[in-house]
PDB file of N, CA, C and O in Angstrom, chain B, residues numbered from 101:
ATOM      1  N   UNK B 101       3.508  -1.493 -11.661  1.00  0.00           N
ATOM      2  CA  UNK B 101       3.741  -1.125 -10.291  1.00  0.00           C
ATOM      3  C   UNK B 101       2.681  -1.740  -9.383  1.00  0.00           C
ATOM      4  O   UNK B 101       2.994  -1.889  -8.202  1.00  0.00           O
ATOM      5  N   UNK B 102       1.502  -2.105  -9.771  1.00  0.00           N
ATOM      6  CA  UNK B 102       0.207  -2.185  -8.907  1.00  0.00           C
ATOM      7  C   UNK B 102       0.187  -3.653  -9.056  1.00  0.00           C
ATOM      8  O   UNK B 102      -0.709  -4.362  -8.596  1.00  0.00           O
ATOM      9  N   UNK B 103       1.469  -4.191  -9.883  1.00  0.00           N
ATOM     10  CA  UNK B 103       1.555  -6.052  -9.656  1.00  0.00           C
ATOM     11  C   UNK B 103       2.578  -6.054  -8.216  1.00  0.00           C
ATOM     12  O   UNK B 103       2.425  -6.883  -7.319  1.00  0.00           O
ATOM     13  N   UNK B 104       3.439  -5.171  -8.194  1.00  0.00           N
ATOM     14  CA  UNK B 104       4.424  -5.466  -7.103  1.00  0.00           C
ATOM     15  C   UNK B 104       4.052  -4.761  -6.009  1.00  0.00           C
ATOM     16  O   UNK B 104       4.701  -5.002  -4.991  1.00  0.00           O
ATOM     17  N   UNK B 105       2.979  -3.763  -5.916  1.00  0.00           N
ATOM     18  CA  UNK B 105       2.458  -3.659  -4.717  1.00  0.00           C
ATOM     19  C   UNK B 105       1.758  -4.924  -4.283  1.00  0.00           C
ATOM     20  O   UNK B 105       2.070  -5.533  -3.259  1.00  0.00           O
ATOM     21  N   UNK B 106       1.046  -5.195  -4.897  1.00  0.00           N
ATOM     22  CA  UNK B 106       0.475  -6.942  -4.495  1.00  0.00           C
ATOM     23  C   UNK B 106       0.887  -7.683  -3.831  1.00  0.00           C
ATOM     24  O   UNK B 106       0.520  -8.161  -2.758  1.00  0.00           O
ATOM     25  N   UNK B 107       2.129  -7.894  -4.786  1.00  0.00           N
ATOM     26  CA  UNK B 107       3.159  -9.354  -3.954  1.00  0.00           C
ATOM     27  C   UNK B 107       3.691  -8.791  -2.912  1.00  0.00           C
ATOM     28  O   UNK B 107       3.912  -9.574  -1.987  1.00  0.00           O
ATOM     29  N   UNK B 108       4.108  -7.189  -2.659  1.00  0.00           N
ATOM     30  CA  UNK B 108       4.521  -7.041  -1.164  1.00  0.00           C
ATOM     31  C   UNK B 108       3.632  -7.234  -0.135  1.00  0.00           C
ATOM     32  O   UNK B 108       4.011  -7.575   0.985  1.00  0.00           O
ATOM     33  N   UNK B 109       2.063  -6.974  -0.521  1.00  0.00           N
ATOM     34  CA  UNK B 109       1.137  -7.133   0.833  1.00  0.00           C
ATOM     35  C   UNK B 109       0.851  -8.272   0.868  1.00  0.00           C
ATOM     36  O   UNK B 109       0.561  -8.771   1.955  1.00  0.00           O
ATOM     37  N   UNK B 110       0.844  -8.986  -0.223  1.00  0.00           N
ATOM     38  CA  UNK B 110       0.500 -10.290  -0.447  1.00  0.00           C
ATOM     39  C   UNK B 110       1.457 -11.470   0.868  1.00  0.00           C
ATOM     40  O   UNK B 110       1.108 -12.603   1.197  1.00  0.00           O
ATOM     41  N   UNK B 111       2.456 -10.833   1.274  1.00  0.00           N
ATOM     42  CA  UNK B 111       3.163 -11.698   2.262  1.00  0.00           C
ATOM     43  C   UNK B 111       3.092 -11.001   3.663  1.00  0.00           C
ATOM     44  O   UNK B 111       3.859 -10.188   4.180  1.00  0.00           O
ATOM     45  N   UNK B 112       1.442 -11.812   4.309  1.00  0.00           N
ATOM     46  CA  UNK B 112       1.211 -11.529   5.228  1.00  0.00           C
ATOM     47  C   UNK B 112       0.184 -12.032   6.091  1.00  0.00           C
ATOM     48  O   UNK B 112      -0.755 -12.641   5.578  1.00  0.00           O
ATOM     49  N   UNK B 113       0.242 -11.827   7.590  1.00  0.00           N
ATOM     50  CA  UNK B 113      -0.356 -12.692   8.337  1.00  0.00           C
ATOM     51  C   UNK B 113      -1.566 -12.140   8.972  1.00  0.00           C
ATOM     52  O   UNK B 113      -2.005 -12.777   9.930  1.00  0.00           O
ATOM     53  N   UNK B 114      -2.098 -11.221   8.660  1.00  0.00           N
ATOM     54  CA  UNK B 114      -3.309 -10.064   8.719  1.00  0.00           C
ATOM     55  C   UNK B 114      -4.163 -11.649   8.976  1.00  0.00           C
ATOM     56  O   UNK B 114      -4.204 -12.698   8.333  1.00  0.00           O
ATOM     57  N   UNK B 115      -4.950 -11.041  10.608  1.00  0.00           N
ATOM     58  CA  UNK B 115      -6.414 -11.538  10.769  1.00  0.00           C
ATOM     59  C   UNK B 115      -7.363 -10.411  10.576  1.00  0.00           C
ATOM     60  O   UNK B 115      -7.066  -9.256  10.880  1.00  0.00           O
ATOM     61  N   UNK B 116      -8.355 -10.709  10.135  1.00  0.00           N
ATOM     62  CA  UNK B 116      -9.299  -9.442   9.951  1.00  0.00           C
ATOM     63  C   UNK B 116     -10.305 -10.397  10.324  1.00  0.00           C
ATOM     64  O   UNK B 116     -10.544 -11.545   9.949  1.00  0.00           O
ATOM     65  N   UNK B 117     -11.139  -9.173  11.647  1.00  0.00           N
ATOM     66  CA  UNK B 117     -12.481  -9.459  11.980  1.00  0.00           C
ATOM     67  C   UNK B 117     -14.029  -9.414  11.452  1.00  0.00           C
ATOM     68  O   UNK B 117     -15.122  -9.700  11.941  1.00  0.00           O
ATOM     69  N   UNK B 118     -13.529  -8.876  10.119  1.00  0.00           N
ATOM     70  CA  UNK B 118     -14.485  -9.114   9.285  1.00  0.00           C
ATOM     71  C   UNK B 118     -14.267  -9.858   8.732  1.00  0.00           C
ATOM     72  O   UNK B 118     -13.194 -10.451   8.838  1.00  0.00           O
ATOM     73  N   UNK B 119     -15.666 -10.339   7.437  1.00  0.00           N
ATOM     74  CA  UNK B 119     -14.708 -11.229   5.953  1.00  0.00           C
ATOM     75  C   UNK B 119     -14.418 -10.345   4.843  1.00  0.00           C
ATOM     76  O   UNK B 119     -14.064 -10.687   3.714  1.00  0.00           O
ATOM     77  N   UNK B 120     -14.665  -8.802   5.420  1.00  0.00           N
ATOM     78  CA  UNK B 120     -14.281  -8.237   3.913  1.00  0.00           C
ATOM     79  C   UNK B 120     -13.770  -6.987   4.332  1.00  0.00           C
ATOM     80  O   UNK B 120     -14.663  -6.182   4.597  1.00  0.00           O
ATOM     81  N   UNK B 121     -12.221  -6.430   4.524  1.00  0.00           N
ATOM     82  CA  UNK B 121     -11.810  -5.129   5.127  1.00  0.00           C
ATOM     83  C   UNK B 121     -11.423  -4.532   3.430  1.00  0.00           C
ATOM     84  O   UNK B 121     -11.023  -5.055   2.390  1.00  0.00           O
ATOM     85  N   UNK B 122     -11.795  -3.194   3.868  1.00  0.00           N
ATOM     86  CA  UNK B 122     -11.265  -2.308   2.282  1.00  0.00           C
ATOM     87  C   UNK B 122     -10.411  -1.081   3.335  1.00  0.00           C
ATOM     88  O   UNK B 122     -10.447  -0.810   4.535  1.00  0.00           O
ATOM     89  N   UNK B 123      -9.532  -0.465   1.924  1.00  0.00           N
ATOM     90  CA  UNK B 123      -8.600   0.822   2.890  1.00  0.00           C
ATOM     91  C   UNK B 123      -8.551   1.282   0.950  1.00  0.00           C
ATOM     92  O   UNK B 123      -8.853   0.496   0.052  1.00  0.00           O
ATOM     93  N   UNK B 124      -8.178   2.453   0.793  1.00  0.00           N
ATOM     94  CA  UNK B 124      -8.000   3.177   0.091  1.00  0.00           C
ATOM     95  C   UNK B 124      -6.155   4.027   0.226  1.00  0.00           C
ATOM     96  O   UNK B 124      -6.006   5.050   0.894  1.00  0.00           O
ATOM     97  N   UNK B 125      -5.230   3.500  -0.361  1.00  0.00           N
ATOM     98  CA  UNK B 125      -4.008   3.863  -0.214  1.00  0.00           C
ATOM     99  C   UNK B 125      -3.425   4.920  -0.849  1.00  0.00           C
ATOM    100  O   UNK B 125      -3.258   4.628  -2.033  1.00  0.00           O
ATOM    101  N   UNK B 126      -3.103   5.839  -0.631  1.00  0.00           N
ATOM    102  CA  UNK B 126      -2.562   7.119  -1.139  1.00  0.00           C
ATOM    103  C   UNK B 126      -1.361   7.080  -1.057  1.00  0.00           C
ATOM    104  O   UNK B 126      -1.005   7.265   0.107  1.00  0.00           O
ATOM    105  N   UNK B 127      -0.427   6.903  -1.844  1.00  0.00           N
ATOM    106  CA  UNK B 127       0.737   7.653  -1.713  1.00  0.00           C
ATOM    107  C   UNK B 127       1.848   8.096  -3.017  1.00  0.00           C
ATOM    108  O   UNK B 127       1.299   8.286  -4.103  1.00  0.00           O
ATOM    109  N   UNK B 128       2.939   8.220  -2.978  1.00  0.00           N
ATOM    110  CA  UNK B 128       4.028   9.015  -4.064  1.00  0.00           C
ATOM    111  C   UNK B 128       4.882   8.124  -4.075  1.00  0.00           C
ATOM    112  O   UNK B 128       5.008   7.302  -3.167  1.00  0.00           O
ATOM    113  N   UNK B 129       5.518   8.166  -5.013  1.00  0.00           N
ATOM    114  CA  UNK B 129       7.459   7.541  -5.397  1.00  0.00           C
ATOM    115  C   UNK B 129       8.428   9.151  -5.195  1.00  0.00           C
ATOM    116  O   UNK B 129       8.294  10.295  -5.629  1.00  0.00           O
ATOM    117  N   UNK B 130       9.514   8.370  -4.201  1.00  0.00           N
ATOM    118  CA  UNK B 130      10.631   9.404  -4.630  1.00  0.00           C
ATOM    119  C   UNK B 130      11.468   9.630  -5.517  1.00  0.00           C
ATOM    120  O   UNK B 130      11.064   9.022  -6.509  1.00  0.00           O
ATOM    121  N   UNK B 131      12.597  10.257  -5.802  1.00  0.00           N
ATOM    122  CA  UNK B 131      13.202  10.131  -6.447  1.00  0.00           C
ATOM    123  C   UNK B 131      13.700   8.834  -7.285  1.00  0.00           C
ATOM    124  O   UNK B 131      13.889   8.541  -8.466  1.00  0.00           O
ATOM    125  N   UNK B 132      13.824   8.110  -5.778  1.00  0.00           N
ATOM    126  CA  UNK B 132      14.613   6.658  -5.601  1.00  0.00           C
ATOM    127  C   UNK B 132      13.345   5.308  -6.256  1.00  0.00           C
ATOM    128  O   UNK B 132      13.299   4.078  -6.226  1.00  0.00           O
ATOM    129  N   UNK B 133      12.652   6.191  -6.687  1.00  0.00           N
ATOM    130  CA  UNK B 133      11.124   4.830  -6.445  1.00  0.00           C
ATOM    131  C   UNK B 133      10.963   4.617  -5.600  1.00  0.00           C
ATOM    132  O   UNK B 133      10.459   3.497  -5.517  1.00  0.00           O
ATOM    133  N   UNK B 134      11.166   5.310  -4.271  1.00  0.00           N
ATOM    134  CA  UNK B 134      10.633   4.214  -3.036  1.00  0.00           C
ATOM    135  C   UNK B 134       9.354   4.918  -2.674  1.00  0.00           C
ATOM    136  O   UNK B 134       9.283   6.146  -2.622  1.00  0.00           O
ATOM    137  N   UNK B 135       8.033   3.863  -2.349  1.00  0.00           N
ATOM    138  CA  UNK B 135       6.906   4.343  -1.902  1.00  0.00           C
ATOM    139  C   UNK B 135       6.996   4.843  -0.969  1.00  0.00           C
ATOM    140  O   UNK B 135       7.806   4.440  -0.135  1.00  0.00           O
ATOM    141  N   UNK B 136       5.900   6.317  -0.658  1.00  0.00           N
ATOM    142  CA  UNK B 136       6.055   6.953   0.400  1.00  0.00           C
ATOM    143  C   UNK B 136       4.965   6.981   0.705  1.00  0.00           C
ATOM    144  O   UNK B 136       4.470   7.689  -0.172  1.00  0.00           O
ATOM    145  N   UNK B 137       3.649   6.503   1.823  1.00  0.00           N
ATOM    146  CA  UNK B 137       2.396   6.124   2.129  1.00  0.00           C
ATOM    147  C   UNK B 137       2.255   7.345   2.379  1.00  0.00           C
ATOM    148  O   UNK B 137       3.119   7.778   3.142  1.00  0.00           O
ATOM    149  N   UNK B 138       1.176   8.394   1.885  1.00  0.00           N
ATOM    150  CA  UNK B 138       0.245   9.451   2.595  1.00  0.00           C
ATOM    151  C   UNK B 138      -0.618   8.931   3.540  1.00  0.00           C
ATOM    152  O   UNK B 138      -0.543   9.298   4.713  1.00  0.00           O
ATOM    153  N   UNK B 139      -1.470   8.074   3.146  1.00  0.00           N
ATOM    154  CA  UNK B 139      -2.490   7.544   3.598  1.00  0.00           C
ATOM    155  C   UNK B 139      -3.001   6.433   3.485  1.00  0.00           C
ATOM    156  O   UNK B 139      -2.762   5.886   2.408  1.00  0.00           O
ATOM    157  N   UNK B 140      -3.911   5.620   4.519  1.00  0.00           N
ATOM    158  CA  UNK B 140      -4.409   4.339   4.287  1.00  0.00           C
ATOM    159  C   UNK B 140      -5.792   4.780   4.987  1.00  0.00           C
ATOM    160  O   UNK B 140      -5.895   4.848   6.212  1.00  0.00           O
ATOM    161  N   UNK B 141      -7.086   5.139   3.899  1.00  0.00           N
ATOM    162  CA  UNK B 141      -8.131   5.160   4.582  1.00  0.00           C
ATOM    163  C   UNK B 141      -9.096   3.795   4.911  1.00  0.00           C
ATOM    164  O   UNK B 141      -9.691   3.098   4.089  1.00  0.00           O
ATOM    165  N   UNK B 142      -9.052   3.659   6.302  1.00  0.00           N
ATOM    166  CA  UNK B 142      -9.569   2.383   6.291  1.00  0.00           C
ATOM    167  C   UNK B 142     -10.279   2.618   8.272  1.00  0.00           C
ATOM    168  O   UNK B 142      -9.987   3.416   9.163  1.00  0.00           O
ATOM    169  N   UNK B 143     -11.050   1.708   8.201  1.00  0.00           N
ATOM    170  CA  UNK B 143     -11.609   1.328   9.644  1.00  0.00           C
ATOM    171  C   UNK B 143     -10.870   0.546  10.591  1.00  0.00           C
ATOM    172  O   UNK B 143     -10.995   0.590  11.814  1.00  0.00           O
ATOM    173  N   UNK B 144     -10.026  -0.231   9.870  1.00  0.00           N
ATOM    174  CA  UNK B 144      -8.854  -1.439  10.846  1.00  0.00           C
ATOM    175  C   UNK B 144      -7.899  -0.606  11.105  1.00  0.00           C
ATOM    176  O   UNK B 144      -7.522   0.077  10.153  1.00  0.00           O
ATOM    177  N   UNK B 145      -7.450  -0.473  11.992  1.00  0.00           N
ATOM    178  CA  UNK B 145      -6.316   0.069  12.315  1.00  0.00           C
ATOM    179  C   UNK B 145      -5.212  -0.821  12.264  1.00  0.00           C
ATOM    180  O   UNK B 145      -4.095  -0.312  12.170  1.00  0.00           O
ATOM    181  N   UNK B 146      -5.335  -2.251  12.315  1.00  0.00           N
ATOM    182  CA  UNK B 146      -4.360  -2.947  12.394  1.00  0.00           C
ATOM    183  C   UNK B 146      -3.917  -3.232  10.735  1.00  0.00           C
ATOM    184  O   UNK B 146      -2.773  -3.475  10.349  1.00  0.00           O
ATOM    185  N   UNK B 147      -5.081  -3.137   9.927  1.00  0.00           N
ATOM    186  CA  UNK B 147      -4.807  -3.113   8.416  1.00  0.00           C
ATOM    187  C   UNK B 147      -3.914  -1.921   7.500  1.00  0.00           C
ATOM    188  O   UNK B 147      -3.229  -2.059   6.487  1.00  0.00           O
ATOM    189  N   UNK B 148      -4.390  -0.154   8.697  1.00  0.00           N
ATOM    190  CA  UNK B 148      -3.320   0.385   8.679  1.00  0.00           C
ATOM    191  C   UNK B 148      -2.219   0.238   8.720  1.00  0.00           C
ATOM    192  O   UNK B 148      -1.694   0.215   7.607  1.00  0.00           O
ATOM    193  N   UNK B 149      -1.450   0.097   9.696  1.00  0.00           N
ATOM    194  CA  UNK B 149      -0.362   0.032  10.167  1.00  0.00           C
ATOM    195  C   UNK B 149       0.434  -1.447   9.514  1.00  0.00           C
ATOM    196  O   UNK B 149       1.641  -1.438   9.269  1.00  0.00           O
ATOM    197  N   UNK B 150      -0.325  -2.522   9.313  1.00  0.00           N
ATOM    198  CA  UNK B 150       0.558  -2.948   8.171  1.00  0.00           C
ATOM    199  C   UNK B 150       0.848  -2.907   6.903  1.00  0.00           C
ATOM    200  O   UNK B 150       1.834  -3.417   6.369  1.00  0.00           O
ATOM    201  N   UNK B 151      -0.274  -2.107   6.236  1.00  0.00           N
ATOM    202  CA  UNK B 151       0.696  -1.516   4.815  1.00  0.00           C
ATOM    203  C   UNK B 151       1.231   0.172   4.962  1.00  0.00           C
ATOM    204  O   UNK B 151       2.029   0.682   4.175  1.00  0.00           O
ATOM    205  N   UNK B 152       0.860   0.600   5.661  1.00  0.00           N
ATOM    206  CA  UNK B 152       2.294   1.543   6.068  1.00  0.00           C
ATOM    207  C   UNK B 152       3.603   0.924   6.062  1.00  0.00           C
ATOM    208  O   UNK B 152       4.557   1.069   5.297  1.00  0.00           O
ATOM    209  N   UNK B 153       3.426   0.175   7.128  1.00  0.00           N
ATOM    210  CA  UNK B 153       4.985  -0.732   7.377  1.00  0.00           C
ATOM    211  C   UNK B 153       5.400  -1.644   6.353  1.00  0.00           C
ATOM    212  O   UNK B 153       6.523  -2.088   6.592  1.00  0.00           O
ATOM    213  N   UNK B 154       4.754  -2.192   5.021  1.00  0.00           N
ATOM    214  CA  UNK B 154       5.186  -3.126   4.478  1.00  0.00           C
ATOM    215  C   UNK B 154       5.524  -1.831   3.195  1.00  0.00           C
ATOM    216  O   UNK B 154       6.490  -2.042   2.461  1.00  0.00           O
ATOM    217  N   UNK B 155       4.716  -0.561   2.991  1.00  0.00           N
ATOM    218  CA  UNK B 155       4.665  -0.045   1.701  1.00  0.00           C
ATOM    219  C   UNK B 155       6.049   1.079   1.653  1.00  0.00           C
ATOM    220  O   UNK B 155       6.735   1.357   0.670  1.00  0.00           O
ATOM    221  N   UNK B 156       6.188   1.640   3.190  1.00  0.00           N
ATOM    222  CA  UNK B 156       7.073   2.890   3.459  1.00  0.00           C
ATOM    223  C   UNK B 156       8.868   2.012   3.071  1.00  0.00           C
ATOM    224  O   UNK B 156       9.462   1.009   3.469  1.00  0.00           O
ATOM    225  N   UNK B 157       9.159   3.287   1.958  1.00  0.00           N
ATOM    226  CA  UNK B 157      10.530   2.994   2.024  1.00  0.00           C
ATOM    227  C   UNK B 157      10.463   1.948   0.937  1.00  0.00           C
ATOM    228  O   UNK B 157      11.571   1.775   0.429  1.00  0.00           O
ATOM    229  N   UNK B 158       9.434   1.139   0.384  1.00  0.00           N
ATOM    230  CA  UNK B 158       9.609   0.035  -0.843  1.00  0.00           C
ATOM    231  C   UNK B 158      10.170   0.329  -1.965  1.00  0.00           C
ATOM    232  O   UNK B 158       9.865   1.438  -2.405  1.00  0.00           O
ATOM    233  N   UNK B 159      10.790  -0.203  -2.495  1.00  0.00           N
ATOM    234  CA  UNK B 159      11.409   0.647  -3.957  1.00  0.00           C
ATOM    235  C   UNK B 159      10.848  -0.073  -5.221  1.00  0.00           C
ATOM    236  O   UNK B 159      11.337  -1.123  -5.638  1.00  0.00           O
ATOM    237  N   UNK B 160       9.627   0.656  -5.894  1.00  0.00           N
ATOM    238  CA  UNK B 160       9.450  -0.567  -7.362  1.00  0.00           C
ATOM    239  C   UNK B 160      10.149  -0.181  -8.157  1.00  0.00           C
ATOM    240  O   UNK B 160      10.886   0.800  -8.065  1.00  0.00           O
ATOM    241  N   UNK B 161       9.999  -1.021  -9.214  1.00  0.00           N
ATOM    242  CA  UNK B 161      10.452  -0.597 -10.387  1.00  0.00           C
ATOM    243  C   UNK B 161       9.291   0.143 -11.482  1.00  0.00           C
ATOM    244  O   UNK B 161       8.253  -0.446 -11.783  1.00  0.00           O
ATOM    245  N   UNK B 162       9.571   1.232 -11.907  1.00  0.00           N
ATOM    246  CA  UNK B 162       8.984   2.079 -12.547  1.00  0.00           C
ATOM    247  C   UNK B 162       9.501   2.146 -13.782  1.00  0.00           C
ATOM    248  O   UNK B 162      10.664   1.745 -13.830  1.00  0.00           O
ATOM    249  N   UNK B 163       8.840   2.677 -15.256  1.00  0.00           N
ATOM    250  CA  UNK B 163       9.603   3.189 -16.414  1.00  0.00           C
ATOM    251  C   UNK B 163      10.335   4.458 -15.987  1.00  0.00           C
ATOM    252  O   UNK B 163      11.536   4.724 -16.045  1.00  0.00           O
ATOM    253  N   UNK B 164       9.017   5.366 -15.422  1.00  0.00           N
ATOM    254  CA  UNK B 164       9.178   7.192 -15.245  1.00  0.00           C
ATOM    255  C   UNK B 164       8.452   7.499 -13.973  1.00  0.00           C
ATOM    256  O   UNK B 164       7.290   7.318 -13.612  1.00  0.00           O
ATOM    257  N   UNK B 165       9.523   8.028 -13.404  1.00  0.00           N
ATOM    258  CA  UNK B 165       9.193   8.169 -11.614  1.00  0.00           C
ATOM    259  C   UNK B 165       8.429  10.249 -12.071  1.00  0.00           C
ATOM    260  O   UNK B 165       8.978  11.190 -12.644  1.00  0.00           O
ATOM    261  N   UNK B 166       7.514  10.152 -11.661  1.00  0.00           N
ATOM    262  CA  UNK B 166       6.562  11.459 -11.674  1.00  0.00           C
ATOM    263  C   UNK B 166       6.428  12.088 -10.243  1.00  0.00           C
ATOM    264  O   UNK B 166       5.417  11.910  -9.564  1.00  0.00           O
ATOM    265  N   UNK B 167       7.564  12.875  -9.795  1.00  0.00           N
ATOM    266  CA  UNK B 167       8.005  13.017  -8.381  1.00  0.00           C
ATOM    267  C   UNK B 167       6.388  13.655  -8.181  1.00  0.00           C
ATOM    268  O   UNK B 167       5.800  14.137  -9.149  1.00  0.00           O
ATOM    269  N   UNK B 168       5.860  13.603  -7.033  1.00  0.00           N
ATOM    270  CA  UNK B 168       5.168  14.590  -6.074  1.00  0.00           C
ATOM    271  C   UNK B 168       3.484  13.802  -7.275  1.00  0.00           C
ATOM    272  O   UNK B 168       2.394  14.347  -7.453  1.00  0.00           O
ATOM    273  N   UNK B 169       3.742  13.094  -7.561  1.00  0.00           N
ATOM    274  CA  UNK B 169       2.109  12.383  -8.278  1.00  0.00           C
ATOM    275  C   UNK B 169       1.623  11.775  -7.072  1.00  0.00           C
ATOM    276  O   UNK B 169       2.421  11.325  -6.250  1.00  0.00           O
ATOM    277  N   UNK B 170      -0.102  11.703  -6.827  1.00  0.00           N
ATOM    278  CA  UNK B 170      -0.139  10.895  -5.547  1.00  0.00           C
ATOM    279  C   UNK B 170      -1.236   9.843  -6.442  1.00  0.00           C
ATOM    280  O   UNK B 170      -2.187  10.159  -7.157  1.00  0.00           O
ATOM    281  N   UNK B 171      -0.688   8.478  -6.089  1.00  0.00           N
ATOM    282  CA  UNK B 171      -1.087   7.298  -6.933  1.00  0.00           C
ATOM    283  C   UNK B 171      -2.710   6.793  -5.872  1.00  0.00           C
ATOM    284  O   UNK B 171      -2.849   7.031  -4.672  1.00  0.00           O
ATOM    285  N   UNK B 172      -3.387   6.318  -6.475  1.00  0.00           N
ATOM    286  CA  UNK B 172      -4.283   5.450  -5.673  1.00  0.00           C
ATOM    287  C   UNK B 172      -4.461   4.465  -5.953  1.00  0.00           C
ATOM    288  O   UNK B 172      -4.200   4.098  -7.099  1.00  0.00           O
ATOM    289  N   UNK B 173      -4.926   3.715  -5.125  1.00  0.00           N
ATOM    290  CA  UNK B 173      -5.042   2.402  -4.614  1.00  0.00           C
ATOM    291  C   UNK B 173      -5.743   1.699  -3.709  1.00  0.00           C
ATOM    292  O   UNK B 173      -5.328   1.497  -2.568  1.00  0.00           O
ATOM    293  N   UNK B 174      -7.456   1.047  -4.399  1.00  0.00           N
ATOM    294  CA  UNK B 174      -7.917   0.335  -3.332  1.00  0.00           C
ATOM    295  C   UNK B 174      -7.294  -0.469  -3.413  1.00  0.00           C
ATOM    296  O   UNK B 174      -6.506  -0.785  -4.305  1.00  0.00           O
ATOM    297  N   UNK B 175      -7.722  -1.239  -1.870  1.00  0.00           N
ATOM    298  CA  UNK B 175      -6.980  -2.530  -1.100  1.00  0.00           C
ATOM    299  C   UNK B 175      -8.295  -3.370  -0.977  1.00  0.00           C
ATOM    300  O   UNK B 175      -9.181  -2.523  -1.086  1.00  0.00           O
ATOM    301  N   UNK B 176      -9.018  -4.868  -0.769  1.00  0.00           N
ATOM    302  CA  UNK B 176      -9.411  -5.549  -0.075  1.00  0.00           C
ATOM    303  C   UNK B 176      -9.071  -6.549   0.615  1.00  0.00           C
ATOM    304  O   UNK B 176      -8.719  -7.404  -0.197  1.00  0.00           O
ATOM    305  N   UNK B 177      -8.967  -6.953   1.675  1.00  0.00           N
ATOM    306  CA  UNK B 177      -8.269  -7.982   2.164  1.00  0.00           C
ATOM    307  C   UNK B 177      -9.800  -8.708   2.674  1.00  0.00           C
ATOM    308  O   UNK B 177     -10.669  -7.977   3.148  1.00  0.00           O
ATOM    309  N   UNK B 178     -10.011 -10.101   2.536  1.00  0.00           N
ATOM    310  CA  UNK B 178     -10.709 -10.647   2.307  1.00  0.00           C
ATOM    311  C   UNK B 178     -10.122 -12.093   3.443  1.00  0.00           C
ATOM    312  O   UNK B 178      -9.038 -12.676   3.452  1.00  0.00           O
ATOM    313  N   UNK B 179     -11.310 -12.286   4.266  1.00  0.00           N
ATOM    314  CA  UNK B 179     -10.650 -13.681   4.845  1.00  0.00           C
ATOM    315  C   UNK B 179     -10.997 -15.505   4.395  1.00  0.00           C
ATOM    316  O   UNK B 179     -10.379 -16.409   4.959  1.00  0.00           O
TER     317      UNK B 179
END
């Protein structure tokens, strides 16, 4: 699952004003597998709001969907 979160953020046009932004990603699978973002702790707001928008509603593929588990996930985006 944490290869195909990759390749979804991985297609993107993020400037970051630093050279090194981190966020800490929280969230669940539904029923459906689709990611549901709790959270993106981070200082960019603009780094927010695009893996909200790229992660909400994603559907991976899973073996065993563990409804209501909350997964983590650092992020670095690096320029």
């Amino acid at each position: 699952m944490k290869d195909q979160i990759w390749k979804i953020l991985s297609d993107n046009n993020l400037e970051v004003d630093h050279y090194d932004v981190t966020a800490k990603i929280l969230f669940t699978l539904n029923d459906s597998g689709e990611i549901e973002a709790i959270s993106v702790d981070t200082k960019n707001a603009d780094l927010e709001i695009f893996v909200k928008g790229k992660l909400n509603n994603r559907k991976v593929e899973v073996q065993e969907i563990v409804e209501g588990k909350v997964y983590k996930l650092p992020l670095r985006v690096t320029a």
